[in-house]
C-alpha positions in Angstrom: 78.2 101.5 113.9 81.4 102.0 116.2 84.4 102.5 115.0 87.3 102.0 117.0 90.9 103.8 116.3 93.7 102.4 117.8 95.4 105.2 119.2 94.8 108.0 122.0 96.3 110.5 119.5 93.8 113.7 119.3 94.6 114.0 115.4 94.3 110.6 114.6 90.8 110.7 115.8 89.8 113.4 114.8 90.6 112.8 110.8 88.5 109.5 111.1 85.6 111.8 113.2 86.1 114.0 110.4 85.3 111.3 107.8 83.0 108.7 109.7 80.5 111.4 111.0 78.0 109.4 111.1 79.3 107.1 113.0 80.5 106.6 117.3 84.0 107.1 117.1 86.6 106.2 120.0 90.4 106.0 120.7 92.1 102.9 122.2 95.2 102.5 123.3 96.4 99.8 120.5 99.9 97.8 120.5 101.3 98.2 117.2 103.8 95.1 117.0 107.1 97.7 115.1 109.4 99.9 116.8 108.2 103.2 118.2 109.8 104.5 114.8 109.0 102.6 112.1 112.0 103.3 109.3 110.2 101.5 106.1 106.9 101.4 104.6 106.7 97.7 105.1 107.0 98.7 108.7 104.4 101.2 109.1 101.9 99.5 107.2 102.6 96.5 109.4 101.6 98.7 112.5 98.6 100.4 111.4 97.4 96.5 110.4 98.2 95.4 113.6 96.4 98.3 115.4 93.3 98.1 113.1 92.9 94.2 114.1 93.6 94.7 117.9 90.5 97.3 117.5 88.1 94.7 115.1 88.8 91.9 117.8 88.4 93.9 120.8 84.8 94.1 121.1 82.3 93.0 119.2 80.5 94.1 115.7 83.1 97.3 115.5 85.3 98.4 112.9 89.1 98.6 114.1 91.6 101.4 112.0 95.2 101.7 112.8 96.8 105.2 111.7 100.5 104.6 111.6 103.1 107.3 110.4 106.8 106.4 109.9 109.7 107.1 107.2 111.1 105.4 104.2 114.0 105.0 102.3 114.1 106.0 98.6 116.8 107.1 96.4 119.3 107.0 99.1 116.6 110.1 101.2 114.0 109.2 104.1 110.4 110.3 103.5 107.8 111.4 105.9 104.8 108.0 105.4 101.6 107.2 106.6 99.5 104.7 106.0 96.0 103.4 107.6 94.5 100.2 107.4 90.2 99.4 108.2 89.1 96.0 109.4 85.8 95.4 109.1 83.7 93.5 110.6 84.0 89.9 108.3 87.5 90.7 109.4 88.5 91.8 105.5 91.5 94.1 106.1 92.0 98.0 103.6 94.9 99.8 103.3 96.4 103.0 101.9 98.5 105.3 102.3 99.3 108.9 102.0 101.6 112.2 101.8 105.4 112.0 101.6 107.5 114.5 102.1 111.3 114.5 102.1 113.2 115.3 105.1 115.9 117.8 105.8 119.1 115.8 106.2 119.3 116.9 109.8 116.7 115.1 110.9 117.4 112.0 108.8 120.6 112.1 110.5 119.1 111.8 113.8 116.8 109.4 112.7 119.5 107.0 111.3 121.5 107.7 114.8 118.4 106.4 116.8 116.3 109.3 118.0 112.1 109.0 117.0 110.4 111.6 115.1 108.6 113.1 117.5 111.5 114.1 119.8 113.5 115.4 116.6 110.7 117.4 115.3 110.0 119.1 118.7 113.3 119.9 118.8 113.9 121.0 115.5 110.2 123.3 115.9 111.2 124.5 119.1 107.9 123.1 120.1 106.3 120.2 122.3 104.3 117.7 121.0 103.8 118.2 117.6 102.7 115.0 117.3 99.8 115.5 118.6 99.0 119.0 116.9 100.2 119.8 113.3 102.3 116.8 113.0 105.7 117.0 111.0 104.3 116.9 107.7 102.7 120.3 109.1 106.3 121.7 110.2 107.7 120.5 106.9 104.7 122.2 104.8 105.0 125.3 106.8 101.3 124.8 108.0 99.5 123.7 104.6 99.2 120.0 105.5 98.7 119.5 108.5 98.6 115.7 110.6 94.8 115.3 111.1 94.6 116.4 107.5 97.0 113.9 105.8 95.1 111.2 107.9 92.3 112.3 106.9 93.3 111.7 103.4 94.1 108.2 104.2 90.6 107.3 106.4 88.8 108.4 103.3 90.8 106.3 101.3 90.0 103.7 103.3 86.0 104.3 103.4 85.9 104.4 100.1 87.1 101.0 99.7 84.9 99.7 102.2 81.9 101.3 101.4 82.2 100.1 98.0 83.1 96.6 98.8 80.3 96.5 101.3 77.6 97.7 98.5 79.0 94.8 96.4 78.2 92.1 99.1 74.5 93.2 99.7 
């Protein structure tokens, strides 16, 4: 079975790799239909949806999932969110989500002024593209979590859902 992720992102593949290893797993460049910095849950999830379907629908008999990370608001603090979604191939859609972490108030206050994540972090690291290495959660946890990892967390969440689903339909 092939499983498409809909990203070029080295860390997001590699947690579903990680997961699915029995399986052909391959990036795709995948419009996620939020901003480039999604600032609520609602928002994230909506992207990493919309990435997992542009994967399903792209060719056919695949699996499509859609790793999105973000922030959200609670108690008056921005989080650090992540969430994943896994269509399958009837097209039935499984979500969930994963680590939060609070931020430091300097970068929610570049957030709120309109800088993304990735450029914040970097700074704030002194390091280029963390995104694409140990991720902010990784920064944030002084190296314990790192990005792959929390994803990875989430793409097992969601193969467990459909693994379980799909022994219930056979």
């Amino acid at each position: 079975m092939k499983i498409i992720v809909g990203s070029q992102n080295k860390t997001k593949i590699s947690a579903v790799k990680r997961v699915f290893i029995e399986n052909e797993v391959v990036g795709r460049q995948a419009p996620s239909g939020v901003s480039d910095q999604p600032m609520s849950d609602q928002e994230t999830l909506t992207g990493a949806i919309t990435r997992a379907k542009y994967c399903r629908n792209s060719e056919l008999g695949v699996i499509g999932i859609g790793l999105e990370g973000g922030v959200m608001k609670l108690n008056n603090q921005l989080l650090l969110c992540n969430w994943g979604a896994l269509v399958d191939q009837a097209g039935r859609v499984y979500i969930a989500s994963g680590a939060r972490i609070p931020l430091p108030d300097s970068i929610s206050d570049a957030l709120l002024a309109g800088q993304e994540l990735g450029d914040i972090i970097d700074h704030y690291a002194e390091k280029k593209n963390v995104r694409h290495d140990q991720g902010t959660i990784g920064i944030l946890t002084n190296n314990e979590l790192s990005r792959s990892e929390m994803f990875e967390h989430v793409v097992k969440q969601l193969k467990g859902q459909y693994t379980l689903v799909n022994r219930m339909f056979q």
